[in-house]
C-alpha positions as CSV (number, residue, x, y, z in Angstrom):
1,X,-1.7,50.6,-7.7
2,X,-2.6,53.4,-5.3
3,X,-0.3,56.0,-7.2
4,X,-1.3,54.9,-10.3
5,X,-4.9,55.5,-9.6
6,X,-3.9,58.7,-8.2
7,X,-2.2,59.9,-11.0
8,X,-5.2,58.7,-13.8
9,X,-7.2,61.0,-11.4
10,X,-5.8,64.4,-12.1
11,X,-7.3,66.0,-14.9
12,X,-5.4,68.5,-16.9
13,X,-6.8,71.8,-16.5
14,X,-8.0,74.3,-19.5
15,X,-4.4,76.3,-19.1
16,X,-2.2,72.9,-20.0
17,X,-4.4,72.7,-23.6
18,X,-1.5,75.1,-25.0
19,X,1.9,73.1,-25.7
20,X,4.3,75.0,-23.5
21,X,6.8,74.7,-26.3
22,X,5.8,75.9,-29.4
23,X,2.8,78.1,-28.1
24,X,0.6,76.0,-30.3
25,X,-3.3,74.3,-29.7
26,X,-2.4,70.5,-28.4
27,X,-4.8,69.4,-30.8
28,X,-2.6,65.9,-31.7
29,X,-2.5,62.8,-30.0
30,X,0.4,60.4,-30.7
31,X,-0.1,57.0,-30.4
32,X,4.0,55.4,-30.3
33,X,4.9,58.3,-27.2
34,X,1.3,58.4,-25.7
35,X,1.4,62.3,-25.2
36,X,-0.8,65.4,-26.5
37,X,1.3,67.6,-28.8
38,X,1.0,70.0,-31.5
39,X,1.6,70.5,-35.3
40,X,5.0,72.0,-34.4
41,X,6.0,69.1,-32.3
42,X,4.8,66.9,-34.7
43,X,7.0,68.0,-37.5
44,X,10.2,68.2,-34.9
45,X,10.1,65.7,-32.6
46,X,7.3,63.0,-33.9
47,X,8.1,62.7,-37.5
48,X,7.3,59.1,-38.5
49,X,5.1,58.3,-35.6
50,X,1.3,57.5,-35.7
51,X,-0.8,59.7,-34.5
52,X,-4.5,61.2,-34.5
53,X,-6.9,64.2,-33.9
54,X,-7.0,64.4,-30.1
55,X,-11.4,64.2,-30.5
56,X,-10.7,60.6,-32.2
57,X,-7.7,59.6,-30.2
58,X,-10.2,60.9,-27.1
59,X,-13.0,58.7,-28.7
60,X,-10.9,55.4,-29.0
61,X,-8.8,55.7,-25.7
62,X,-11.9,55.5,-23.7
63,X,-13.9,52.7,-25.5
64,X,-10.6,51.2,-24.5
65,X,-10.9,52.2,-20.9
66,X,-14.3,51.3,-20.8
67,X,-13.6,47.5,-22.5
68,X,-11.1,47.6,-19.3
69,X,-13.4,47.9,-16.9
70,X,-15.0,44.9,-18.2
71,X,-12.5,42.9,-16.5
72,X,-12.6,44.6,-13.2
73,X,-16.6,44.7,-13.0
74,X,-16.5,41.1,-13.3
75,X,-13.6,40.3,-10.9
76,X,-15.5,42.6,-8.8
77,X,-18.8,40.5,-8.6
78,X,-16.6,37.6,-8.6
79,X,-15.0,39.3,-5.3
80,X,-18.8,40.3,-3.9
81,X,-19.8,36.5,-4.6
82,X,-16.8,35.7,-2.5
83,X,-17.3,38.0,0.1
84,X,-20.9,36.6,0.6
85,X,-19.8,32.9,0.9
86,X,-16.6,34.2,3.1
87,X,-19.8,35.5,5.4
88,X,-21.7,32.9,4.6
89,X,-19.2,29.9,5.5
90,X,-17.9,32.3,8.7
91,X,-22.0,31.9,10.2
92,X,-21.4,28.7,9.2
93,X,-18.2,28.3,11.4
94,X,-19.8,29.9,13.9
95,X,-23.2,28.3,14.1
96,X,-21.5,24.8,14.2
97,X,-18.9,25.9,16.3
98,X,-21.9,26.9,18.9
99,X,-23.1,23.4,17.8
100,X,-19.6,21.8,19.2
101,X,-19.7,23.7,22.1
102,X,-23.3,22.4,23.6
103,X,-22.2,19.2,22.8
104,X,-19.2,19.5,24.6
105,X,-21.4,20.8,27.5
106,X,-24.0,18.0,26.7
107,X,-21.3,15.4,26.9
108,X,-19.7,16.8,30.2
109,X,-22.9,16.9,32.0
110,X,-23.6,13.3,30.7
111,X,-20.4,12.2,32.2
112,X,-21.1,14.1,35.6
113,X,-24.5,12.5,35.5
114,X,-22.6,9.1,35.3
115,X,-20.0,10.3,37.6
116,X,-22.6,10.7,40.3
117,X,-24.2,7.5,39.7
118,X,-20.8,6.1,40.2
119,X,-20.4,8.1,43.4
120,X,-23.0,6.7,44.8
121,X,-22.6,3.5,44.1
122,X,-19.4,3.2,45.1
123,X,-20.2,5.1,48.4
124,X,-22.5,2.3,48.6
125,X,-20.3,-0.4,48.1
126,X,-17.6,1.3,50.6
127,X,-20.5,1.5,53.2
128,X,-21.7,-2.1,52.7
129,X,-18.0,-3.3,53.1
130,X,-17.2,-1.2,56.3
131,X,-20.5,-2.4,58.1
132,X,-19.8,-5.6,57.6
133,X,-16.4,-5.7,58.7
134,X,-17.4,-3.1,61.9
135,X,-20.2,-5.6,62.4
136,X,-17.6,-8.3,63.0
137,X,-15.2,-6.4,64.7
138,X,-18.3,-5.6,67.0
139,X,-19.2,-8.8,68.1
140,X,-15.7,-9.5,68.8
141,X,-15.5,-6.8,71.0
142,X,-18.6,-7.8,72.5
143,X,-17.4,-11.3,73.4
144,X,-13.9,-10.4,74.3
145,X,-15.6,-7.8,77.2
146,X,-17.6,-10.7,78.4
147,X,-14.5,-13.0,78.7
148,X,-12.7,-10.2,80.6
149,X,-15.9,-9.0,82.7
150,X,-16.2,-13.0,83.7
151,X,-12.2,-13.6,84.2
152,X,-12.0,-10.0,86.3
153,X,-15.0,-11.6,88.3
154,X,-13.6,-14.9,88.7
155,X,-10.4,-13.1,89.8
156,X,-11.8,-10.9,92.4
157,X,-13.6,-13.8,94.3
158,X,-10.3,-16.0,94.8
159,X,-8.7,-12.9,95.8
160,X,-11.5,-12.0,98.4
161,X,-11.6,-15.5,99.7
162,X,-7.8,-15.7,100.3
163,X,-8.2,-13.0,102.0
164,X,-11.2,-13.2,104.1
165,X,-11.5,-16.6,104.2
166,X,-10.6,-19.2,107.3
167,X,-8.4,-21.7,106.7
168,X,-10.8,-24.4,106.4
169,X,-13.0,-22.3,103.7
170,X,-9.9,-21.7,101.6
171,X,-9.4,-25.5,101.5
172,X,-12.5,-27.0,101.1
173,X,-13.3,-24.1,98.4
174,X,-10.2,-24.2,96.3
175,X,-11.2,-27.5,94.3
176,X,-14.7,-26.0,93.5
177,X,-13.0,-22.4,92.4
178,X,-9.8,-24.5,90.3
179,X,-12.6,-26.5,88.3
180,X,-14.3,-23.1,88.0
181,X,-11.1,-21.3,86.6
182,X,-10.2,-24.2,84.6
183,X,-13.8,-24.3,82.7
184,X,-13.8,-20.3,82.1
185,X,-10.3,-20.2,80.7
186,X,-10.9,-23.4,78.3
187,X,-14.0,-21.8,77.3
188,X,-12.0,-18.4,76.4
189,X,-10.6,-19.5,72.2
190,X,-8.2,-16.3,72.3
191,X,-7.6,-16.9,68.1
192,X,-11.8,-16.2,67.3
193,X,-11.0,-12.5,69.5
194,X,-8.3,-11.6,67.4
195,X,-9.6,-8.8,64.8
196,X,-10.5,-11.3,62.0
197,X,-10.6,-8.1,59.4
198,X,-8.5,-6.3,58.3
199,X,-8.2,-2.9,56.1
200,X,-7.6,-4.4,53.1
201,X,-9.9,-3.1,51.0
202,X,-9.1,0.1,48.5
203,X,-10.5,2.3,46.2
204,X,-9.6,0.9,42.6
205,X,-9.5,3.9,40.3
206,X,-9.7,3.5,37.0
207,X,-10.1,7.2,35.2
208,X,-7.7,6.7,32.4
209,X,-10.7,7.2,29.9
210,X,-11.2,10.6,31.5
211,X,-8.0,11.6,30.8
212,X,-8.9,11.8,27.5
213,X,-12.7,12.0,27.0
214,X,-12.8,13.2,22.8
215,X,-10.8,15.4,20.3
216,X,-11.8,17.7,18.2
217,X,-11.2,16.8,14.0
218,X,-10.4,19.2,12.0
219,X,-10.0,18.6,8.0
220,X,-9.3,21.6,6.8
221,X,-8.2,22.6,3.3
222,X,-4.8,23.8,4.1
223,X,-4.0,20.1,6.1
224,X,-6.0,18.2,3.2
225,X,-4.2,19.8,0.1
226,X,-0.9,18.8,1.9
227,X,-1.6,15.7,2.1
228,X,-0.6,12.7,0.3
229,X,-2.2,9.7,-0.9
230,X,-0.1,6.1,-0.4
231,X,-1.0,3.3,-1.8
232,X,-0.4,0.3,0.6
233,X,-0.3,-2.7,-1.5
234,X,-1.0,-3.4,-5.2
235,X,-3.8,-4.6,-7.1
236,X,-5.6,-8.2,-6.4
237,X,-7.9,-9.4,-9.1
238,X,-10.4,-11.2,-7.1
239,X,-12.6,-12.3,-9.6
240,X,-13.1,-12.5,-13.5
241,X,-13.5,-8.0,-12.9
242,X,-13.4,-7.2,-10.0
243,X,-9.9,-5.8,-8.3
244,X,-9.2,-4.8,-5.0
245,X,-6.1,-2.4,-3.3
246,X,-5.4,-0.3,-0.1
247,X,-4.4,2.9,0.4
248,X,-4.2,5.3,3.0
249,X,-4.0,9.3,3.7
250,X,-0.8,10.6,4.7
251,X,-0.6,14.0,6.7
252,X,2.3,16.7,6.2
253,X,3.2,15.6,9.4
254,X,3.3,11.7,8.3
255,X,0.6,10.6,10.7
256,X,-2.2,8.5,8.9
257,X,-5.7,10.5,8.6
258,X,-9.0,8.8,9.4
259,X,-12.1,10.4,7.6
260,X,-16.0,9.3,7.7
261,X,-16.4,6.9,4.3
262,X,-19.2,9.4,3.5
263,X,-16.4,12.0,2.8
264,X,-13.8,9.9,0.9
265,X,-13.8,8.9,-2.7
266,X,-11.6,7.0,-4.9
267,X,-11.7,6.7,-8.6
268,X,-9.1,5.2,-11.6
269,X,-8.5,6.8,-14.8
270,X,-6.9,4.7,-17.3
271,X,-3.2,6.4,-18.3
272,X,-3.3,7.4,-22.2
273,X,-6.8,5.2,-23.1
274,X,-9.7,8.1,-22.1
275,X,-9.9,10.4,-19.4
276,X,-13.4,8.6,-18.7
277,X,-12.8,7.7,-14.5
278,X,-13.7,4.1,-13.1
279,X,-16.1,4.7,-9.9
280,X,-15.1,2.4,-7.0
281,X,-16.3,1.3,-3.3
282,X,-14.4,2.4,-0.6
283,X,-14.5,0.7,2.9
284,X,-12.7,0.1,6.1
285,X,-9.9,-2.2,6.9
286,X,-8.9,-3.6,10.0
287,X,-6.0,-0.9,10.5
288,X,-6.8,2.6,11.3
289,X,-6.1,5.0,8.7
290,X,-6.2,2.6,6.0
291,X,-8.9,2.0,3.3
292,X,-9.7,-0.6,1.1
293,X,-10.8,0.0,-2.3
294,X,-12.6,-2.4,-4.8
295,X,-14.0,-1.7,-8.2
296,X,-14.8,-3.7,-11.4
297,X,-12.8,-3.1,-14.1
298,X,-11.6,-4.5,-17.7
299,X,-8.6,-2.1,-18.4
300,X,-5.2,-3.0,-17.6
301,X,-2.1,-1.2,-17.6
302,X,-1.3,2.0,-15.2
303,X,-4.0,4.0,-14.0
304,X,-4.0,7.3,-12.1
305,X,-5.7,6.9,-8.3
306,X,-8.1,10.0,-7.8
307,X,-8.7,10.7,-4.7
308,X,-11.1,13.3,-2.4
309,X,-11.9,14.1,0.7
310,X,-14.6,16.4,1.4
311,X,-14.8,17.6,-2.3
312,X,-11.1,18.4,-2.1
313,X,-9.1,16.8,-4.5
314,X,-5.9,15.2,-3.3
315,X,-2.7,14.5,-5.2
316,X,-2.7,11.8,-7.6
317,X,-0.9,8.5,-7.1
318,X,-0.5,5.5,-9.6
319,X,-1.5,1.7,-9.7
320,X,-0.7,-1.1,-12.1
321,X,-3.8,-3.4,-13.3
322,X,-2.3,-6.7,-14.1
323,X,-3.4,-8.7,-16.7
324,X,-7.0,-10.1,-16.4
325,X,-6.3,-14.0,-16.5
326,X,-10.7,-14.6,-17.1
327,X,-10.4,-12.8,-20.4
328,X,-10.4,-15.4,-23.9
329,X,-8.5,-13.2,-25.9
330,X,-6.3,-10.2,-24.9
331,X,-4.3,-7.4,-26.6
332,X,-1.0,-6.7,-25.6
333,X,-0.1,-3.4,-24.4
334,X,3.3,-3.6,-26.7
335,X,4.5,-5.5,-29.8
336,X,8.2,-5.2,-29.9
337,X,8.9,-6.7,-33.7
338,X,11.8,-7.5,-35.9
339,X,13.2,-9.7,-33.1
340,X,15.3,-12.5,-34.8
341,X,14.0,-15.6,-33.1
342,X,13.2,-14.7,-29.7
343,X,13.6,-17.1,-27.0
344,X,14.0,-16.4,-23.4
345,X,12.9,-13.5,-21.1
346,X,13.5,-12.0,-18.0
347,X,12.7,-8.4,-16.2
348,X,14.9,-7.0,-13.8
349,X,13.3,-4.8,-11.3
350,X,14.0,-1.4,-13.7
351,X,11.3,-3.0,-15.8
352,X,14.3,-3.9,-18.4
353,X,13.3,-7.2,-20.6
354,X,16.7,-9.2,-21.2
355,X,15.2,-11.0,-24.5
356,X,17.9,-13.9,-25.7
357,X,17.5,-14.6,-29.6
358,X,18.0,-17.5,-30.6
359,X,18.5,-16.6,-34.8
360,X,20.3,-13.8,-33.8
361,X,23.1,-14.9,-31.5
362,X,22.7,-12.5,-29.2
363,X,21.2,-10.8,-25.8
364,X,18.7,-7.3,-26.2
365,X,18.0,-5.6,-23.2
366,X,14.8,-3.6,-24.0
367,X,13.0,-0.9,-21.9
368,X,8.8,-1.9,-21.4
369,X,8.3,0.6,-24.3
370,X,10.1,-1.6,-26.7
371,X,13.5,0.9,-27.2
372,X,16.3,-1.3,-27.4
373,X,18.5,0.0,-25.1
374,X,21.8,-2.5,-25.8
375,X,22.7,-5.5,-27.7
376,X,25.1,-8.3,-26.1
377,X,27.2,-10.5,-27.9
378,X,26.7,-10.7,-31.9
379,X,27.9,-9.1,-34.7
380,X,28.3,-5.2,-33.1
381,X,27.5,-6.3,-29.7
382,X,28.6,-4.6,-26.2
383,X,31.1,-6.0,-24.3
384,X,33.0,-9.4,-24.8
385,X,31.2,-12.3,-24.7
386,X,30.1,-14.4,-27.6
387,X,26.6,-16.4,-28.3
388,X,26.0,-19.7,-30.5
389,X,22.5,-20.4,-29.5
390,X,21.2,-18.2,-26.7
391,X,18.4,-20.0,-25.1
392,X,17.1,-19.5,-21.4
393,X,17.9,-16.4,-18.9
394,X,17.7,-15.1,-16.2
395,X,18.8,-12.5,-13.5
396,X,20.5,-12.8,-10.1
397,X,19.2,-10.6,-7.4
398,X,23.1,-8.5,-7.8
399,X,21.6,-8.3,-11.3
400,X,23.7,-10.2,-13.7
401,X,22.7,-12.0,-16.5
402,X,22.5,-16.0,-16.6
403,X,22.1,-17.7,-20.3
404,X,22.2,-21.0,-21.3
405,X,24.0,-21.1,-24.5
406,X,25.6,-24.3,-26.2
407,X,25.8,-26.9,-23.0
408,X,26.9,-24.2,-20.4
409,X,25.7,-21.5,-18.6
410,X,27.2,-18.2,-18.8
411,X,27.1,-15.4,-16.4
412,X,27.5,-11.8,-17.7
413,X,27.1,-8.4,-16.4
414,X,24.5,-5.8,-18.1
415,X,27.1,-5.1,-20.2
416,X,27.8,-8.0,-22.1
417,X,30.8,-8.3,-20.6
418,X,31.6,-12.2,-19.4
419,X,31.8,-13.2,-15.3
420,X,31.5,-16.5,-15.7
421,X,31.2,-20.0,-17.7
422,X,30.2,-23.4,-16.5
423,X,29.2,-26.5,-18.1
424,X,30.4,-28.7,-21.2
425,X,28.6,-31.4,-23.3
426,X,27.7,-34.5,-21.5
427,X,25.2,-35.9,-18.7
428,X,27.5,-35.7,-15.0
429,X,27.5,-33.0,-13.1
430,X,28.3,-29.5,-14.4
431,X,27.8,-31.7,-18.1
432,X,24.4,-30.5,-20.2
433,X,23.1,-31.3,-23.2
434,X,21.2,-27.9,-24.5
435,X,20.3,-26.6,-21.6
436,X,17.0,-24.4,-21.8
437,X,15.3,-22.7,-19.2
438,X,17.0,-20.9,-16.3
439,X,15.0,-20.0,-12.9
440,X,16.5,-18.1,-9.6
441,X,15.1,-19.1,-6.3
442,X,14.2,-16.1,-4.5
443,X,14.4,-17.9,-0.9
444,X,18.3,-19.1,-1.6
445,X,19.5,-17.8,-4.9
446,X,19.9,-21.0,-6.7
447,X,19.7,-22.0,-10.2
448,X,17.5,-24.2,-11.9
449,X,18.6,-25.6,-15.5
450,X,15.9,-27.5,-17.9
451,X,18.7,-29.7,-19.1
452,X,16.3,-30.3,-22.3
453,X,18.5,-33.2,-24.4
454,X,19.4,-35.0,-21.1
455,X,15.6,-34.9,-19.6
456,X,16.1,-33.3,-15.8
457,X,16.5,-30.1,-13.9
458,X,20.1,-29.7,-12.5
459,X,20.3,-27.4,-9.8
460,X,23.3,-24.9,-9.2
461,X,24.5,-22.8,-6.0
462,X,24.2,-19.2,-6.4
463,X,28.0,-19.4,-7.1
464,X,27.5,-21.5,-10.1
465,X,28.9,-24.9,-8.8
466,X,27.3,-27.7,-8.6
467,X,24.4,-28.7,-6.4
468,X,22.0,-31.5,-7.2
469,X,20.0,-32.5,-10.0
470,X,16.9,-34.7,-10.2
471,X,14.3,-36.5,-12.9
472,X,15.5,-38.8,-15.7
473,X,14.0,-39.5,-18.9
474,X,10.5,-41.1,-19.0
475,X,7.0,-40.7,-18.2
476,X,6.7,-41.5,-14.4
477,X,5.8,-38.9,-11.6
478,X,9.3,-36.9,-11.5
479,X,10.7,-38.6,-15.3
480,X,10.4,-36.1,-18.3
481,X,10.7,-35.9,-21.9
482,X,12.7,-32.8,-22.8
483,X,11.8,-30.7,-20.2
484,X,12.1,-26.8,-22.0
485,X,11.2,-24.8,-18.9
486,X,11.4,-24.3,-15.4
487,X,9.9,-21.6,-12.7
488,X,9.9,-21.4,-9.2
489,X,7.4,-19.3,-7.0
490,X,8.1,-16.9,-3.8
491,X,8.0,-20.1,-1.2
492,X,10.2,-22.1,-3.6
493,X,8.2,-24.7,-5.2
494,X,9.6,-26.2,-8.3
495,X,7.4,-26.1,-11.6
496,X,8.8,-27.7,-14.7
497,X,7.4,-27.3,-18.3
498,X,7.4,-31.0,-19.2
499,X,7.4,-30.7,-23.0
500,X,6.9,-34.0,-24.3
501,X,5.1,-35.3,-21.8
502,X,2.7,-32.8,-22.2
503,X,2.2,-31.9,-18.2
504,X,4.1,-29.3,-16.2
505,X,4.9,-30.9,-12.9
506,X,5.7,-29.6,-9.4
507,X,8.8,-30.3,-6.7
508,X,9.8,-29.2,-4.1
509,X,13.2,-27.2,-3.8
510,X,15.2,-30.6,-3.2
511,X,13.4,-32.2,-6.2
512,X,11.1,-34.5,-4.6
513,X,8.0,-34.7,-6.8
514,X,4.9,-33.1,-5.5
515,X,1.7,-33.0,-8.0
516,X,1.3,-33.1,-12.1
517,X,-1.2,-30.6,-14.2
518,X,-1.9,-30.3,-17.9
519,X,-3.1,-33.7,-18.7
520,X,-6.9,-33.2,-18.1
521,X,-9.3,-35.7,-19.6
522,X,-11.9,-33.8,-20.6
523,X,-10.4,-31.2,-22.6
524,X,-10.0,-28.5,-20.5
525,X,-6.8,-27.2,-19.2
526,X,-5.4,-30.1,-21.5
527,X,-1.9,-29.0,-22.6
528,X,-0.4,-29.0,-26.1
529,X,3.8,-29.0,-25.9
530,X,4.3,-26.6,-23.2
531,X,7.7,-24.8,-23.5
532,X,7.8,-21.6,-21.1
533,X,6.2,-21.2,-17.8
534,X,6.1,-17.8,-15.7
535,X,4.1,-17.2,-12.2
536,X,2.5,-14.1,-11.3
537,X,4.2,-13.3,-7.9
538,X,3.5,-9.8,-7.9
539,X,-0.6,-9.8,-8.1
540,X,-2.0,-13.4,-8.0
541,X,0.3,-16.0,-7.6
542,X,-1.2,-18.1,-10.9
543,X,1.2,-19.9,-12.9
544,X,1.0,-19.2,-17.0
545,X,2.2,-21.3,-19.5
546,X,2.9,-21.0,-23.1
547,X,2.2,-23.8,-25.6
548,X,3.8,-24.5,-28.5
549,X,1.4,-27.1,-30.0
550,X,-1.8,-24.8,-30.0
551,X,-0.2,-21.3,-30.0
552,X,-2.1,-20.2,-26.7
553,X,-1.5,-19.0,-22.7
554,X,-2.9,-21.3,-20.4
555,X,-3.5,-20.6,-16.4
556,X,-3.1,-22.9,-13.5
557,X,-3.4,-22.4,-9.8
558,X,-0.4,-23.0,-7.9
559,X,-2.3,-26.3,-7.0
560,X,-3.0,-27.7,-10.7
561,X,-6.6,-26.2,-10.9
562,X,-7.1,-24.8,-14.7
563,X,-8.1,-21.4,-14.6
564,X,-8.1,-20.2,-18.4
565,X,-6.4,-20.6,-21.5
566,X,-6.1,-17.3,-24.2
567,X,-5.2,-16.1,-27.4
568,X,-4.0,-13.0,-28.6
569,X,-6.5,-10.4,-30.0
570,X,-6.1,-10.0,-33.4
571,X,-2.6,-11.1,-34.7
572,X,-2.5,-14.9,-33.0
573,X,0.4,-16.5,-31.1
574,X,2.8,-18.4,-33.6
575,X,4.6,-21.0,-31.7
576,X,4.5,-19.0,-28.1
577,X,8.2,-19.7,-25.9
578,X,9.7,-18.0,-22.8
579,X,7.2,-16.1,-21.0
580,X,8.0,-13.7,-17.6
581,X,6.7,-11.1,-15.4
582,X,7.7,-8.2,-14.4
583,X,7.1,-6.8,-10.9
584,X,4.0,-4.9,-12.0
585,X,2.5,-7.6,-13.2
586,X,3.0,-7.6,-17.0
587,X,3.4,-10.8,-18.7
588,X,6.1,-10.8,-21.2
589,X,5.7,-13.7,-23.7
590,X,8.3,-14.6,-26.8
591,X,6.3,-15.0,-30.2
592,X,8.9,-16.7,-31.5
593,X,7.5,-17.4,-35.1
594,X,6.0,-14.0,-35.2
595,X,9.2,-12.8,-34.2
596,X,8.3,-10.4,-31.8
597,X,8.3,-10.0,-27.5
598,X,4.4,-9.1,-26.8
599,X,3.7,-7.5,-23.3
600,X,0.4,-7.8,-21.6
């Protein structure tokens, strides 16, 4: 830049107005070379290019230098309104940094105030101790000197009598001085005249909390803009709006920061609704570092997590809204249509949806956005394995693919190629008689069957043999009446969608019957043919059940307590089937007469 301004700075002097070719007035100015010339160079060595009168050319190049400096006089007052808030934010540092320093001072001279008052009362203390202890070390003294002065006294008078003394005054005396010995020494206790203290007392020092009396915190840009935001746990609808998640904010160095709440905020953007941000609260937790954030809301989907700290805006993280279980009517976030008889559903963790079709003979495995990624079995179908009436599925934790097809299970890998087959017609073990609904216990991996025709749940070991099965057909606690569905939640309660029977009903894993819901007298919660049932593990741990009598959702507590029932907006449920989370918290339900898998 230097050179260049160095070489705009020269101006060409009267002599270099002459073209030192041709001898000819520079009196041209052309545009497509940037360079004075003359007529003769124009005709020679600039034919063809544009070109002007030097006076016009002279004109136009420096309105163009002067729109130029446009651009430079205001990145110039940009720089001088920098400048002023550098000096302004450096008397700033400065004047606060004087500000740190007397309180520093302030603090210390506090503490040596205190350290004072706790010399002298400690000084005190030691002196109270020490007198009392030389007091009675004193006295003991005092009494032990009288003893000796008395026994040195009673001493020298039996030696000066035996040896000044006649015999008859050492024999009639030496009765009278034995009695006298005898009392002094029994009066003498030699255990009260040993030192009854000792120097067993000590200074206790306990300065650890001067070791470190206070630190210094500084949140400066730099640190800030390197940090990152980390969200602790997911969101917890609390109430019919009102959700609730942590986070917490992670230094380059991956230590957690702690900032005044008056210098944090926290807002949510829904992603592709409106750019409009959510406001929320932001308090404490009980763990440093980490903040709790509530807000009320009525979106749903993923939302962008703003977050600043002292005006500095961090980097963006992302949070899932589940659906909102208060809500009468709801829209899903995706309609996936032109499904031929949709039955089952299950997510894996890749947010796939394994969708079995009942009309269609087949498995689709589907991303969230409703791209069907493969088909399985059917006409043109990956892999081997071949479908009569898909019903139920589900999928392992080593993700394979468990249907119930035709009175057996089948195992297959994402695929479609076929692991395994168990199960014929019939009502032993291992026998089923259209089995439905499959569910995977988290705690031990094994599978529960809604043996629909046969009315019970048979259970399975992870490596599909056989391991107990419970209920019969009826309308007792623990009987059912084709029982479509069956769930099981995180601890590994059983909950069965009693179709006929109108009720879902709980067990535990071993199938001992626990409680019964659905059958409510007054009207509420009352359920109408329930045939799939899903529970909300990842957000609120309700349980969600589809009916197919009145074409609705309706939510229980994991206790029985009715929470909701509701309808899709717009386009209503036609006969609703297997419903499923995901671990975001969508809720996936099969519209089987509409013919389409609705996400929510």
């Amino acid at each position: 830049m230097y050179s260049l301004m160095k070489k705009t700075a020269v101006l060409p002097n009267p002599q270099e107005d002459i073209c030192s070719d041709h001898g000819r007035p520079l009196e041209l100015f052309c545009e497509a070379c940037n360079k004075v010339i003359c007529v003769t160079c124009l005709a020679h060595d600039h034919k063809h290019h544009e070109y002007e009168l030097i006076t016009d050319s002279y004109t136009k190049h420096c309105q163009k230098l002067r729109e130029c400096l446009s651009p430079v006089g205001r990145k110039k007052e940009a720089l001088e309104k920098v400048l002023s808030a550098l000096a302004e934010r450096e008397s700033e540092v400065r004047e606060r940094g004087q500000g740190v320093l007397k309180e520093i001072h302030q603090m210390v001279e506090e503490m040596m105030n205190v350290l004072r008052q706790s010399e002298r009362k400690l000084t005190e203390q030691a002196k109270r101790v020490i007198d009392a202890r030389l007091k009675v070390l004193t006295e003991q003294m005092k009494s032990a000197e009288r003893s000796l002065s008395l026994l040195e006294e009673i001493e020298s008078s039996v030696d000066n009598i035996l040896k000044t003394g006649s015999h008859q005054q050492v024999l009639g005396l030496e009765k009278q001085m034995i009695e006298r010995m005898s009392e002094v020494t029994a009066g003498i206790n030699m255990e009260e005249l040993h030192p009854m203290e000792k120097t067993d007392f000590e200074l206790s020092k306990d300065i650890k909390s001067l070791h470190h009396i206070g630190d210094i915190l500084s949140h400066s840009s730099t640190a800030l803009e390197k940090s990152q935001v980390k969200k602790i746990n997911d969101c917890i609808r609390t109430a019919e709006k009102s959700v609730s998640f942590s986070l917490s904010l992670v230094a380059p160095d991956s230590s957690l920061l702690s900032v005044p709440l008056s210098s944090i905020s926290c807002s949510l953007v829904p992603v592709g609704k409106c750019d409009q941000p959510i406001h929320t609260t932001v308090t404490t937790s009980t763990d440093p570092g980490v903040y709790r954030i509530q807000c009320n809301l009525s979106t749903r989907g993923t939302h962008t997590v703003k977050v600043q700290v002292y005006g500095l805006q961090l980097g963006d993280t992302s949070l899932v809204i589940p659906i909102n279980p208060y809500l009468d009517s709801v829209a899903p976030v995706f309609a996936i249509a032109e499904l031929k008889g949709p039955w089952g559903v299950a997510v894996n963790e890749d947010n796939q949806a394994v969708i079995t079709m009942f009309n269609g003979h087949c498995v689709a495995i589907l991303d969230r956005a409703g791209k069907k990624m493969k088909s399985l079995g059917g006409r043109g179908g990956s892999g081997n394995v071949k479908f009569s009436s898909p019903r139920g599925v589900a999928i392992t934790s080593d993700q394979f693919i468990l249907v119930s097809d035709n009175h057996k299970i089948q195992k297959i890998s994402m695929d479609g190629y076929l692991v395994a087959s168990v199960g014929e017609k019939g009502n032993g073990p291992l026998q089923f008689n259209v089995p439905d609904g499959i569910a995977i216990s988290p705690k031990t991996g094994q599978v529960y069957v809604a043996d629909w025709n046969n009315h019970r749940i048979q259970v399975l070991n992870a490596d599909l043999t056989f391991s107990h099965l419970f209920g019969s057909k009826g309308s007792a606690s623990g009987q059912f009446q084709s029982p479509c569905d069956v769930a099981v939640d995180s601890e590994g309660w059983v909950y069965v969608a009693d179709t006929l029977n109108n009720i879902i009903q709980k067990f535990t894993p071993e199938g001992n019957f626990v409680t019964q819901f659905g059958s409510n007298e007054s009207g509420l919660g009352e359920l109408d043919k329930p045939t799939g049932i899903a529970i909300d593990t990842a957000a609120t741990g309700l349980v969600y059940v589809s009916e197919w009598g009145k074409s609705r959702i309706s939510i229980f507590t994991c206790e029985g307590v009715f929470v909701n029932s509701f309808v899709r907006e717009g386009k209503q449920f036609n006969n609703p089937y297997g419903i499923s989370f995901d671990k975001d918290g969508f809720l996936y339900v099969c519209d089987n007469k509409n013919s389409c898998l609705l996400i929510f």
